[in-house]
N, C-alpha and C positions, 0 to 999 in steps of 0.2 A: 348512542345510535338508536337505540330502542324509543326512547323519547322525540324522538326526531319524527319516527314514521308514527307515536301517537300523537302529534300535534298535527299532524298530516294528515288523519284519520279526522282527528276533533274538530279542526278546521274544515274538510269536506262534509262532514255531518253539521256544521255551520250553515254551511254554505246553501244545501241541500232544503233543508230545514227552511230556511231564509225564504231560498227561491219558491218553494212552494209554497210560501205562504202568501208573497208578494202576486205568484200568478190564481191564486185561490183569491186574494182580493180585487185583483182585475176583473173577473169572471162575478163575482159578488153586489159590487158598487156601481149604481148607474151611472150612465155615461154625463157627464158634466152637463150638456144641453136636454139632457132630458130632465136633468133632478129641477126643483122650483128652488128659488134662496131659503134656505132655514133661516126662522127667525130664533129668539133667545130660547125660546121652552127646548127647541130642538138642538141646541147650541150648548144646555147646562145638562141636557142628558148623556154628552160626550154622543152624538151618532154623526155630528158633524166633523170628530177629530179623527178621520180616515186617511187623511195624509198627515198626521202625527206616525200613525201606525208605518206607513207606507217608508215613513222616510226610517225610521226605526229597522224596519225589515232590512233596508236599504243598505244600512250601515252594517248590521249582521253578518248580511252576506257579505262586501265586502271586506269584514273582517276576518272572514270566512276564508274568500281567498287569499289576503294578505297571509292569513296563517300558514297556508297548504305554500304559498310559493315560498314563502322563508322557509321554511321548516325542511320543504324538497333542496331547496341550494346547499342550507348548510349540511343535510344528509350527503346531497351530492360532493360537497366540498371533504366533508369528514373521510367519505369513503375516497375519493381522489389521495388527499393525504396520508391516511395508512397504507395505501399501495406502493405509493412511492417511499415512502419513510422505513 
């Protein structure tokens, strides 16, 4: 049980983590019609791979919360179970 509510923990510190980085890049990156096309020099310096990052974060979270909801059911299942057993 005890592993249950820390993967519930690790998962919302996932998740947490994620979000804020993703809304800290919103806030960071100009807006698509403002910025001009980067050509190659700006392209090989990686400042153009911002939605590498993004989709990264993306997946984080995500995983973040896939974690917290499994982890929450099978807690909630384990405690259902020894009640009744």
């Amino acid at each position: 049980m005890a592993s249950y509510v820390l993967y519930i923990v690790t998962g919302a510190v996932l998740a947490l983590m994620a979000a804020r980085h993703l809304l800290a890049l919103r806030r960071a990156l100009p807006k698509p019609n403002e910025a001009a096309r980067p050509g190659l020099p700006h392209a090989m310096e990686g400042k153009g791979a911002h939605w590498a990052e993004r989709a990264l974060c993306g997946a984080i979270f995500l995983f973040g919360l896939w974690m917290m909801l499994t982890a929450g059911l099978l807690l909630i299942a384990g405690l259902l179970h020894s009640l009744w057993s």
